[in-house]
C-alpha positions as CSV (number, residue, x, y, z in Angstrom):
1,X,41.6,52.1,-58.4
2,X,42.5,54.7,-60.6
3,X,40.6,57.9,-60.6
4,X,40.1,58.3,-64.8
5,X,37.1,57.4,-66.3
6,X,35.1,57.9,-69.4
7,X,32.0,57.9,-70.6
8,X,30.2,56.6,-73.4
9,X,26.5,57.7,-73.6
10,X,26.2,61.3,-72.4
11,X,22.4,61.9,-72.5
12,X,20.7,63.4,-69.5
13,X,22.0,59.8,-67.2
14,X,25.4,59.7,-68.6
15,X,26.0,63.4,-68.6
16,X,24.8,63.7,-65.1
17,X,26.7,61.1,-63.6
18,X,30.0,62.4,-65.1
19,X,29.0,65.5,-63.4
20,X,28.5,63.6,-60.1
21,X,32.0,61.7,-60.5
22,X,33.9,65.0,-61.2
23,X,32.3,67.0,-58.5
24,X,34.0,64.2,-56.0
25,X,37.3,64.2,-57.4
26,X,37.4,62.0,-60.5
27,X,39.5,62.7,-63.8
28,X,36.5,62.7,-66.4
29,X,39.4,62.1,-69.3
30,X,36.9,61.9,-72.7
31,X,33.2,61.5,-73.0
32,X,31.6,60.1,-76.1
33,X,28.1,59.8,-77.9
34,X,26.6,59.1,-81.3
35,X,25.3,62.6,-81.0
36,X,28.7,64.6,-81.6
37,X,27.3,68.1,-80.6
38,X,26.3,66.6,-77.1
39,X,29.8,65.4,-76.7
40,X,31.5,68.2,-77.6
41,X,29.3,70.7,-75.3
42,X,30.2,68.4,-71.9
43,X,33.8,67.9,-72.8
44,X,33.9,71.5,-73.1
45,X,31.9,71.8,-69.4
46,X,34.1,68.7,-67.9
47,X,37.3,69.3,-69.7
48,X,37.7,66.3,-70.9
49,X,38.7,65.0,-74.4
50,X,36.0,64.1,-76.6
51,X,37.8,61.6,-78.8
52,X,36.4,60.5,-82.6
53,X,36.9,57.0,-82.2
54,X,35.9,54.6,-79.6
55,X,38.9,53.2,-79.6
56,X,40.8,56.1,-78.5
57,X,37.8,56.0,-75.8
58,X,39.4,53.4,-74.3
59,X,42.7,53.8,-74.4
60,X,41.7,57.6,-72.5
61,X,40.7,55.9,-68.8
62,X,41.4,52.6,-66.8
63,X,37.7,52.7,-66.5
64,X,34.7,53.2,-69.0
65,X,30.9,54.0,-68.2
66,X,28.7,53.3,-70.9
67,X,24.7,54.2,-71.1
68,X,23.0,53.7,-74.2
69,X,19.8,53.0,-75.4
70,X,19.4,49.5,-76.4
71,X,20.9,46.7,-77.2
72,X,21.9,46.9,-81.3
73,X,23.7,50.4,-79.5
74,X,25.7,48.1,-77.1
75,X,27.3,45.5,-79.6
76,X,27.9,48.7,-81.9
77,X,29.8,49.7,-79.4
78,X,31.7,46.6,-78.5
79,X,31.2,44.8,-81.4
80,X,31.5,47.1,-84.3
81,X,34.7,45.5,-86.3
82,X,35.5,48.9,-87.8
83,X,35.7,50.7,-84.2
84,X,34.5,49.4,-80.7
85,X,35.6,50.0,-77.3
86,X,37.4,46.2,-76.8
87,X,40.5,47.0,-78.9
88,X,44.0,47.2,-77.0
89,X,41.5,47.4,-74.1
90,X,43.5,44.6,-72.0
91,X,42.8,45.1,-68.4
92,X,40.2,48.0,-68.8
93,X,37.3,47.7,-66.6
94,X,33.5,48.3,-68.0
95,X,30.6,49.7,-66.7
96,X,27.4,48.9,-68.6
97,X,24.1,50.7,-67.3
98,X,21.9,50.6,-70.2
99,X,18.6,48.8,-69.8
100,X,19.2,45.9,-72.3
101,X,18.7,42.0,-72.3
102,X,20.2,39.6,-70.1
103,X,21.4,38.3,-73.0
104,X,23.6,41.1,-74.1
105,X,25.3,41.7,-71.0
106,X,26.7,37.8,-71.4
107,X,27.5,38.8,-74.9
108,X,29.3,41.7,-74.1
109,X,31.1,39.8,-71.3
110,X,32.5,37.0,-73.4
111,X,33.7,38.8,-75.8
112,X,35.4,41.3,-73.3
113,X,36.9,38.2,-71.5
114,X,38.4,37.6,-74.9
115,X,40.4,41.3,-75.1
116,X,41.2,40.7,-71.4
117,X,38.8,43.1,-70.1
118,X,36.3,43.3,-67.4
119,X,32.4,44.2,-67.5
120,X,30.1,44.7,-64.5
121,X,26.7,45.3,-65.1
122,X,25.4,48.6,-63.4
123,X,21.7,48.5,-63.6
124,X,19.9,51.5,-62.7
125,X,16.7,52.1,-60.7
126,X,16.9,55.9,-60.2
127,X,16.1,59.2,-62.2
128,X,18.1,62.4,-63.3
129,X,18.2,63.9,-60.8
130,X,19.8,60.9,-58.3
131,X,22.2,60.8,-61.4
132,X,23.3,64.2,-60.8
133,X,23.2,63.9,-56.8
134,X,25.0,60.7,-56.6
135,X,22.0,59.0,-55.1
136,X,21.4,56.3,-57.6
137,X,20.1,52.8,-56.4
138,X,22.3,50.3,-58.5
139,X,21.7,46.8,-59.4
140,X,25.2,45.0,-60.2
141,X,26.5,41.3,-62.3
142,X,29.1,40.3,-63.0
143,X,32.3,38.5,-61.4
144,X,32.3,39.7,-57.9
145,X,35.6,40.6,-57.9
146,X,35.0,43.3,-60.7
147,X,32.5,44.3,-58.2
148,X,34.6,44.7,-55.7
149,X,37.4,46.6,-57.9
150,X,34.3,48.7,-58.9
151,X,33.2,49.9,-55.3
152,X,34.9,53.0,-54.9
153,X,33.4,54.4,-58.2
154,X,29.7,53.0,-57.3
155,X,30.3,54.1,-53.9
156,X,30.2,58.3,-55.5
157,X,27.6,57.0,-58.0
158,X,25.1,55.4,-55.7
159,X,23.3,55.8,-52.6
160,X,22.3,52.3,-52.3
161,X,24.2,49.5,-54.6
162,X,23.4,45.7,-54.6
163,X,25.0,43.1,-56.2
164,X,23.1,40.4,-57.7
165,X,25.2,37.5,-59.1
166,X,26.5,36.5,-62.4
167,X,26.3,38.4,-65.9
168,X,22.9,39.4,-67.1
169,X,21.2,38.3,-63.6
170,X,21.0,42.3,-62.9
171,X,19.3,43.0,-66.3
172,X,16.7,40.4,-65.1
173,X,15.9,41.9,-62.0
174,X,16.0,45.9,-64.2
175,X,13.1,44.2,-66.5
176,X,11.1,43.4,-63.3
177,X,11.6,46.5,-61.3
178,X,10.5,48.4,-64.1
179,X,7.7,46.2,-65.8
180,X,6.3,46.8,-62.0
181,X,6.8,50.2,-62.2
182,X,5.0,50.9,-65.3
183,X,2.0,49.0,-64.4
184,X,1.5,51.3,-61.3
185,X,1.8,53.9,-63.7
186,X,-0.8,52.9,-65.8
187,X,-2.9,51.9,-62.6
188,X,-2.7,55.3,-61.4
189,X,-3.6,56.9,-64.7
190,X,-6.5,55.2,-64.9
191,X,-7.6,56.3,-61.1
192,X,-7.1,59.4,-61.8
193,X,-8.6,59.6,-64.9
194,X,-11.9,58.1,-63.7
195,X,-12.2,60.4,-60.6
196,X,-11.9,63.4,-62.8
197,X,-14.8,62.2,-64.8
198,X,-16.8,61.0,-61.6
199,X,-16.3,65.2,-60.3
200,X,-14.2,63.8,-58.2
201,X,-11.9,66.5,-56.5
202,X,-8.3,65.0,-57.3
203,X,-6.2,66.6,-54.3
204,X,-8.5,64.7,-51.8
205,X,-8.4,61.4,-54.2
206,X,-4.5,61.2,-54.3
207,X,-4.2,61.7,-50.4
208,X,-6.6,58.9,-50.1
209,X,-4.6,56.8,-52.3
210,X,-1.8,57.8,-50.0
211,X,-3.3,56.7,-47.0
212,X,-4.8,53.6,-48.4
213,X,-3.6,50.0,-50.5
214,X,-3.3,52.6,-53.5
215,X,-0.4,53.8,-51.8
216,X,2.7,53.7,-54.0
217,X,6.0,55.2,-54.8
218,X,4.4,56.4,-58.3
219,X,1.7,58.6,-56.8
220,X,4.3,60.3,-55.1
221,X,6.6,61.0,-58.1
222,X,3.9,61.0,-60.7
223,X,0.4,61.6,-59.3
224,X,0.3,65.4,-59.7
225,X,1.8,65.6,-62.9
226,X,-0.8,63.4,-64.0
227,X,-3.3,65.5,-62.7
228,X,-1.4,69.1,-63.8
229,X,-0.7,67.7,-67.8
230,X,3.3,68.4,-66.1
231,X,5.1,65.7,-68.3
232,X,8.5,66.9,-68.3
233,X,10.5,64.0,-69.4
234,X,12.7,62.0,-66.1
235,X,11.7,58.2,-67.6
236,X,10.4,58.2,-71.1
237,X,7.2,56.6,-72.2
238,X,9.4,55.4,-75.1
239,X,11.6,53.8,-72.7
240,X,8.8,52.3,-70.7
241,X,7.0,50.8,-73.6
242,X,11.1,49.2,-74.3
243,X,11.4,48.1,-71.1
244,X,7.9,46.2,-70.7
245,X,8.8,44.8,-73.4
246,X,12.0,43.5,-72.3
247,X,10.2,42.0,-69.1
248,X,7.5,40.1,-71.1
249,X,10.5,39.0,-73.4
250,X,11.5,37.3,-70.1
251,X,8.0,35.8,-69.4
252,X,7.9,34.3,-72.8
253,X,11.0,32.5,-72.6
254,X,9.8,30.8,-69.4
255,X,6.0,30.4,-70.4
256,X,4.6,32.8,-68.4
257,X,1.5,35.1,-69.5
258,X,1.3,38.3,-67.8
259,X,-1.5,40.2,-69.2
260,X,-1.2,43.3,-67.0
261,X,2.2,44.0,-67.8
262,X,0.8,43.4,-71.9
263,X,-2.1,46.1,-71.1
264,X,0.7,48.1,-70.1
265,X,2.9,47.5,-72.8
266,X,0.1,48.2,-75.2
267,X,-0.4,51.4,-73.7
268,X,2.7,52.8,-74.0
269,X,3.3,51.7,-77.4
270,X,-0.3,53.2,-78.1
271,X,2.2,56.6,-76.6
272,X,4.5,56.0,-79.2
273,X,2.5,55.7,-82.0
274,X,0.5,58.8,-80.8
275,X,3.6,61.1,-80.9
276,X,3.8,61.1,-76.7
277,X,7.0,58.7,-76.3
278,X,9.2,61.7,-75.5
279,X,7.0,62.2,-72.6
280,X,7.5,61.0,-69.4
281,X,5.3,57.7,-68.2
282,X,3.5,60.3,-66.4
283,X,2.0,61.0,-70.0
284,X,0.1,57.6,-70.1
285,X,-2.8,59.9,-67.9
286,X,-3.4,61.2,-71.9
287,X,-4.5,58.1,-72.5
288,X,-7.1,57.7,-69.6
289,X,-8.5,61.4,-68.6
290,X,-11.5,62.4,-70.9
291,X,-11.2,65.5,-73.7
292,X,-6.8,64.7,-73.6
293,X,-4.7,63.8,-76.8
294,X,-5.6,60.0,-76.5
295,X,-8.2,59.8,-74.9
């Protein structure tokens, strides 16, 4: 394939993984984001183009990365009649690694069929920093053969990639990784929180938990910083509180009730509402250990 690509989103993911792509030999040829000054400071770092329209996005690189927020940003950007990223985009090939619904990634894929374009979707289990290393864990849907076409670019992207199946099928398994994911968060939070008020001394608590069924990937990543007040943003509680959501959307529309991952939800939303979404999930421990902001 060729090596241009652009990129449309360039928060901390999308920024750091066109880093990543241009430190292993890729053209970055324009970046793009709603948030012009952003834009302009990595096209200056990447020298790349930092185009006005989206259009002109797409007509910079065979293929385009996007990562934005949520799903009214992806049909804005596809969708949008007065500018979007499907005009003269005939054989143009689409990354899409927001965490959005199913549903929009079968949106976005129709009407891409419809310009003659191609969209995989690039789901992403991972943090900053594996943006910037290159050591993403990526969940992929789509047609296979776009996945295939794909591999060389998901390849310098990823340490581990998978692909799932058809359109919106890696969205699914995204709302479920992370739905998981926050609930452990909260879980551990509320540990934590109660040894401290039991005089518990926390060091020896979490290397119980570590040795024990309390064992998880979050105590590692976030079990200190609860206990430190370090909530230095890698996974927003803003974005957890979305992303629960977007999991119990999924329950609903099969007729499931899952009341831990609502008790979770309800938590981070309680974040949001309390000022602490910008905070990373870490932050829920606010809620849970005495004489803190929410607690």
């Amino acid at each position: 394939m060729e090596k241009n690509v652009a990129v449309v989103g360039v928060g901390r993911m999308g920024a750091n993984m066109a880093r990543r792509l241009k430190d292993t030999g890729w053209t970055i040829a324009a970046v793009f984001d709603a948030r012009r000054e952003a834009a302009l400071t990595l096209a200056a770092e990447l020298k790349s183009q930092n185009p006005e329209t989206l259009a002109a996005v797409t007509a910079s690189a065979a293929t385009i990365i996007t990562v934005v927020s949520d799903d009214e940003a992806m049909r804005r950007i596809f969708l949008d009649p007065a500018d979007n990223l499907l005009v003269d985009a005939a054989g143009r090939l689409f990354l899409n690694c927001a965490t959005v619904s199913p549903g929009i990634h079968l949106e976005i894929e129709k009407a891409a069929a419809a310009a003659a374009a191609h969209t995989m979707e690039g789901c992403m289990a991972s943090s900053i920093t594996q943006a910037r290393e290159g050591s993403l864990h990526l969940m992929c849907a789509g047609r296979r053969e776009v996945y295939d076409q794909l591999e060389p670019l998901l390849k310098d992207l990823s340490s581990s990639r998978r692909y799932i199946g058809p359109a919106g099928s890696a969205a699914k398994v995204k709302a479920l990784v992370n739905m998981v994911m926050n609930c452990n968060t909260a879980a551990l939070a509320e540990g934590l929180g109660l040894g401290r008020a039991l005089g518990l001394d926390l060091d020896m608590l979490r290397e119980v938990f570590s040795q024990t069924g309390a064992n998880s990937r979050v105590l590692e990543t976030d079990g200190e910083d609860m206990q430190n007040r370090d909530h230095d943003c890698f996974f927003s509680a803003a974005h957890a509180a979305k992303d629960s959501g977007l999991a119990l959307d999924l329950a609903k529309d099969v007729g499931l009730k899952l009341p831990l991952a609502e008790a979770t939800l309800a938590q981070y939303r309680r974040m949001v509402e309390l000022g602490l979404g910008d905070l990373d999930k870490s932050g829920v421990a606010e809620l849970t250990f005495k004489g803190r902001r929410g607690a």
